[in-house]
N, C-alpha and C positions, 0 to 999 in steps of 0.2 A: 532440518526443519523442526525437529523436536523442541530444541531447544527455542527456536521464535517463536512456535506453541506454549512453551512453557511459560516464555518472556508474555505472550499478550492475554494468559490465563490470570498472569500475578497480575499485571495492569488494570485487569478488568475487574480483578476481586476488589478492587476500590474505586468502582463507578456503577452507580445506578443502571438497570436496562438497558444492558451491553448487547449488540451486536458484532457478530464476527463478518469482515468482508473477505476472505482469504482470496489473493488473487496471483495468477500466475498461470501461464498455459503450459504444453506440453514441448520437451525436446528431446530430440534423439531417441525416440521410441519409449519414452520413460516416462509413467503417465502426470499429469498436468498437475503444476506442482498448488493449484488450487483444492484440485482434488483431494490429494495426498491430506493438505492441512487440514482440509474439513474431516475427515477420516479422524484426524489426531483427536482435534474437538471434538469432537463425537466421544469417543474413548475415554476422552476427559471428563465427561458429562455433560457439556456442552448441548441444550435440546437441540434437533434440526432444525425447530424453528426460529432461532437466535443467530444461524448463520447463512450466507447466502454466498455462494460461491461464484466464482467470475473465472474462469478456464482458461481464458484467451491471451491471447500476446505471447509474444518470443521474447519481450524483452521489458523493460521497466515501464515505460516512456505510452508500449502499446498496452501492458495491461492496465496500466491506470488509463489510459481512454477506451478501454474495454469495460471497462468499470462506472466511467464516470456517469453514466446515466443513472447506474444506483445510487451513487452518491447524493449526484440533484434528487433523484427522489426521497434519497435518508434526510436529507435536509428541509427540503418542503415538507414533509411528515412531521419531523422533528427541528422547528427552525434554530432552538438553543444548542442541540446535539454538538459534540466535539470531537472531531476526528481524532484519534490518537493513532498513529503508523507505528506498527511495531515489526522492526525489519533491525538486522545488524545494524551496529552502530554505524559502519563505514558507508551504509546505504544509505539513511535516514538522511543527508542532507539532499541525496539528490530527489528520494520521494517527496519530499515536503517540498522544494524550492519548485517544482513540475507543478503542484497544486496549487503552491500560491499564484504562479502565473496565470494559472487558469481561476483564481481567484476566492480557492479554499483553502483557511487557513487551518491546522491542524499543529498537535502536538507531538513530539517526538514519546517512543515508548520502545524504546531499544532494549533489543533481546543480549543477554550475558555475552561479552565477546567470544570468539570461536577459540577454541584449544590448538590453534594454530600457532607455528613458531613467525617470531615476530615480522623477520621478512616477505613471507609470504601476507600477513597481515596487512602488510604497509604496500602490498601491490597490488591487494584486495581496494584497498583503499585509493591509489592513485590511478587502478584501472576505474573504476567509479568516478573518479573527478575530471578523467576525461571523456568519461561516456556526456557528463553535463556540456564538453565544448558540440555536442550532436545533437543531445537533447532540449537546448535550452530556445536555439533558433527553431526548431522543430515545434515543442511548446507555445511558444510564441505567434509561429505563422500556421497553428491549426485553429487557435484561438481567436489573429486577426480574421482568418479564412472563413470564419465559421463552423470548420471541421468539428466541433466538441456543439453538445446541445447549448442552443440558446438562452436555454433556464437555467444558466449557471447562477450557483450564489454570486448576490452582492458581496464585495469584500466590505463596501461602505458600509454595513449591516452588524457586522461581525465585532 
């Protein structure tokens, strides 16, 4: 996690009134990896009040709709604001392509790849691409359901 702290500190040093959303819940008795991040930031210098933590979900798909209420209201608050996701590389297509279905577009801001030998990389990578054959109907039918708040950004807007 240090290192995607590292990755969204250097991001950030080149944008205006940054907001950190770190988000991620807890597994296997290990605490909530939203937690953990904002702790980083914190140490960073990061003030508390620049970040806003989200706890929740076991998994990608729930902590971004664990989330997504902050979002609509980062947005409403700030309607020019631009998301930037900074997650591994091998993650970052499936956070972003989750958002834009729900109709936020965002930019990628990937953290330095992991010091992993290559094959485990590449199954970081293809377990990730098929978590999207789960998440993308998923996405999709919480959105037509109504499941996600109604005050989602316009993408027309953007």
């Amino acid at each position: 996690m240090r290192r995607r702290v590292e990755a969204a500190l250097h991001w950030a040093s080149t944008l205006p009134d940054v907001r950190f959303l770190p988000l991620g819940g807890a597994r296997a008795g290990s605490p909530a990896e939203a937690t953990v991040i904002e702790r980083l930031l914190r140490e960073s210098g990061v003030p508390a009040s620049a970040i806003l933590g989200c706890p929740e979900g076991q998994n990608t798909i729930e902590s971004l709709r664990a989330c997504w209420p902050l979002l609509v209201a980062a947005r409403a608050a700030q309607p020019g604001v631009t998301l930037h996701v900074c997650t591994d590389g091998y993650h970052t297509l499936r956070c972003r392509l989750i958002l834009a279905l729900w109709g936020l577009r965002s930019r990628a801001a990937p953290a330095a790849r992991p010091a992993l030998p290559p094959r485990q990389l590449l199954a970081l990578r293809w377990r990730d691409r098929g978590a999207l054959l789960k998440d993308v109907p998923l996405a999709l039918y919480w959105r037509a359901t109504g499941r996600l708040p109604s005050s989602a950004p316009d993408p027309q807007k953007e």
